[in-house]
ZAMARGU-4260 file (C-alpha; in steps of 0.2 Angstrom, whole numbers, plus 5000, padded with zeros to 4 digits):
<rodrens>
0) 5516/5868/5113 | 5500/5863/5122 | 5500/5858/5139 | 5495/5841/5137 | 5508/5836/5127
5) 5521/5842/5139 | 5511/5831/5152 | 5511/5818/5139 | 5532/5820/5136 | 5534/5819/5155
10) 5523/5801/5156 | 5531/5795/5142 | 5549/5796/5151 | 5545/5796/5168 | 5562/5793/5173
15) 5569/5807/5163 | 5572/5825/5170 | 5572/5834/5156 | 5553/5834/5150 | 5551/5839/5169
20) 5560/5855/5167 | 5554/5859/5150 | 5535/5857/5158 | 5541/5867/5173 | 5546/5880/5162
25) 5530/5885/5153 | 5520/5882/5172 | 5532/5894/5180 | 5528/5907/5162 | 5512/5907/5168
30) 5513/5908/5185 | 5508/5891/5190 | 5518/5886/5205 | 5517/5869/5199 | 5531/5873/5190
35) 5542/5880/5203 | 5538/5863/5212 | 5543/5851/5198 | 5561/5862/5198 | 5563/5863/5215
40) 5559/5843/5219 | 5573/5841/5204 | 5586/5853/5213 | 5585/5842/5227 | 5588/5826/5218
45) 5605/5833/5213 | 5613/5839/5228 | 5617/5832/5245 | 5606/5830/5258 | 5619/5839/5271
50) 5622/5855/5256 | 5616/5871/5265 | 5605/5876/5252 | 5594/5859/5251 | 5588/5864/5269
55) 5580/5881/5261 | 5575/5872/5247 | 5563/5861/5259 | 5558/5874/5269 | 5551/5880/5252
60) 5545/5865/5247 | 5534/5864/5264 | 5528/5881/5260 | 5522/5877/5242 | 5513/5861/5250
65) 5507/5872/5263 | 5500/5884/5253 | 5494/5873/5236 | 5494/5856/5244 | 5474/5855/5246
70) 5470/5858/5227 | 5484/5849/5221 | 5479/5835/5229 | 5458/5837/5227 | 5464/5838/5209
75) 5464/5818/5207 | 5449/5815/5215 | 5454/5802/5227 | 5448/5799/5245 | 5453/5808/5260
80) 5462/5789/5266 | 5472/5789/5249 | 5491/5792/5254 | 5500/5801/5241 | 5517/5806/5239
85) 5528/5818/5227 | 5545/5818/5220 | 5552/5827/5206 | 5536/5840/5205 | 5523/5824/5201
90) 5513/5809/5215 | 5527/5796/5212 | 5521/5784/5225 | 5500/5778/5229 | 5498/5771/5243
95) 5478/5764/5249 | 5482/5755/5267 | 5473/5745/5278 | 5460/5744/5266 | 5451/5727/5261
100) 5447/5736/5246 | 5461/5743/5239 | 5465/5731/5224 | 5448/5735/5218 | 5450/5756/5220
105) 5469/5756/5213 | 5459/5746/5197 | 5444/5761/5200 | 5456/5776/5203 | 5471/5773/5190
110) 5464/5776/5175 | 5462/5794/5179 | 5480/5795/5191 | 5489/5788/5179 | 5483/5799/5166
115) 5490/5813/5175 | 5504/5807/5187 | 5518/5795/5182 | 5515/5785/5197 | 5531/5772/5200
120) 5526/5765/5215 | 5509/5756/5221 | 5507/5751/5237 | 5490/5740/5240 | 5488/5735/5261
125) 5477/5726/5269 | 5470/5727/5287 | 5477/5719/5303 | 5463/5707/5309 | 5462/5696/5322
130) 5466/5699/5343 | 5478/5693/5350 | 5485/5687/5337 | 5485/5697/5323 | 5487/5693/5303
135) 5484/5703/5289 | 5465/5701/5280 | 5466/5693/5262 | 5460/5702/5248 | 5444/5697/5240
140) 5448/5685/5223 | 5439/5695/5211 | 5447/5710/5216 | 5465/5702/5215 | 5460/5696/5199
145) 5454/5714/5192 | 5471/5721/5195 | 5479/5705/5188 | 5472/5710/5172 | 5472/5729/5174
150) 5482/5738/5160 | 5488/5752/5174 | 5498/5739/5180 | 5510/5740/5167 | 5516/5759/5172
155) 5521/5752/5188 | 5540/5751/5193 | 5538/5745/5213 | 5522/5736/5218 | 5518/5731/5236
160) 5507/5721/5241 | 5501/5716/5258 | 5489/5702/5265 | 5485/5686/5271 | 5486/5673/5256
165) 5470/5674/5244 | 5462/5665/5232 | 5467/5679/5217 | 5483/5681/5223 | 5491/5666/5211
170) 5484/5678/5196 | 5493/5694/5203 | 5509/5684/5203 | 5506/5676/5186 | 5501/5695/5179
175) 5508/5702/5162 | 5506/5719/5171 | 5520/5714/5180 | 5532/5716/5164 | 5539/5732/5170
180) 5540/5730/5186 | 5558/5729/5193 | 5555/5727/5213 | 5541/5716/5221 | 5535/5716/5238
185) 5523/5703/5242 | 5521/5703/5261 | 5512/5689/5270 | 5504/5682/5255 | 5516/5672/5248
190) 5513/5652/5250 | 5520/5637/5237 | 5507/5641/5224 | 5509/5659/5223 | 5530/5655/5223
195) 5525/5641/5210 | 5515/5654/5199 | 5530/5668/5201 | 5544/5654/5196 | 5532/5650/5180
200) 5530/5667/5176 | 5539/5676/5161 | 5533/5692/5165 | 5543/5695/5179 | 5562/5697/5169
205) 5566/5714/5174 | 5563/5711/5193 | 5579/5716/5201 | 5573/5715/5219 | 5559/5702/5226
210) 5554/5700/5243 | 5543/5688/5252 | 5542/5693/5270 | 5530/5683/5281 | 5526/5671/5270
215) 5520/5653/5270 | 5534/5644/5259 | 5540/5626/5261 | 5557/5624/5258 | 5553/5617/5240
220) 5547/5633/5236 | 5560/5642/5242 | 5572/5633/5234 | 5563/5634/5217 | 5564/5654/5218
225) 5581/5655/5223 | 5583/5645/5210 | 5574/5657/5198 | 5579/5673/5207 | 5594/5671/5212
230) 5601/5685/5227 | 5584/5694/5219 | 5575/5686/5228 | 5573/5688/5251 | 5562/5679/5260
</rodrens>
């Protein structure tokens, strides 16, 4: 079997262990310690924190990320400001911060990240602006409208989203790229039309967990996505 339809396997059921292992298994054949990564992250999934042997188990994992962290990570070509983190051998979690831009770089990076990792969880953050009281920058509209309609969207199981109520914000809300999404986190942004565009949405079915913290809602509005939402939904 080729490589990339092991790679292929392990995107296709990225919550599945199995085509994990069986990837780690031709890596570790040839040496790659990749492989002894993806095992070792799954090891640790499957046993208590407090177990004796999850503490070597780190300790190895630290060393592995020690020793191969650099490439692995130079390997996706993304900034230096990119946060990245692993879990079960492969980046699970993205996360550009404090960064007027990210909307736009997720839409520029994903296409070759996802191709690679099976990316869960997206995390897009604005800057703090304003002294001394601070809020959180909005994202430019045609960059919240870009990952609206970005296909990548659709791999993604939790998306945060952080900053100051925008113009393109009512199209992130409204997104089908939200279809698999099963937790939502839109901080700060949220005011009646972006609750109004979330309540109308049918893309938003499998949410299991929304939360609106910081938001501009009148109590219509919160009515309306209790209403829709249910306990989903925290404001």
């Amino acid at each position: 079997m080729h490589e990339a339809d092991l790679l292929a396997a392990v995107l296709a059921r990225p919550d599945d262990d199995e085509p994990r292992l069986v990837y780690a298994d031709w890596l570790q054949e040839r040496d790659d310690p990749r492989g002894e990564l993806i095992a070792l992250q799954i090891q640790l999934t499957r046993m208590p924190a407090a177990d004796p042997e999850a503490r070597w188990l780190r300790a190895r994992e630290k060393v592995l990320f020690d020793t191969h962290g650099v490439p692995w990570r130079a390997a996706f070509g993304l900034g230096a400001d990119v946060q990245l983190a692993w879990s079960r051998g492969f980046v699970e979690k993205v996360s550009w911060v404090n960064d007027i831009t990210a909307p736009a770089r997720f839409v520029a990076d994903a296409p070759e990240l996802l191709a690679c990792a099976p990316v869960r969880i997206v995390e897009l953050t604005g800057p703090v602006v304003g002294m001394p009281h601070t809020f959180r920058a909005p994202f430019e509209r045609a960059a919240a409208v870009e990952l609206a309609r970005s296909p990548w969207l659709l791999r993604v199981a939790t998306l945060r989203y952080v900053a100051g109520p925008g113009a393109g914000d009512v199209a992130v809300a409204s997104s089908e790229g939200l279809q698999h999404a099963t937790t939502l986190i839109f901080d700060s942004c949220a005011d009646d039309r972006f609750a109004d565009a979330l309540v109308q949405s049918p893309h938003v079915e499998r949410v299991q967990s929304l939360h609106l913290p910081r938001g501009r809602l009148g109590s219509p509005a919160k009515a309306a996505l209790t209403a829709r939402f249910g306990e989903r939904v925290r404001f």
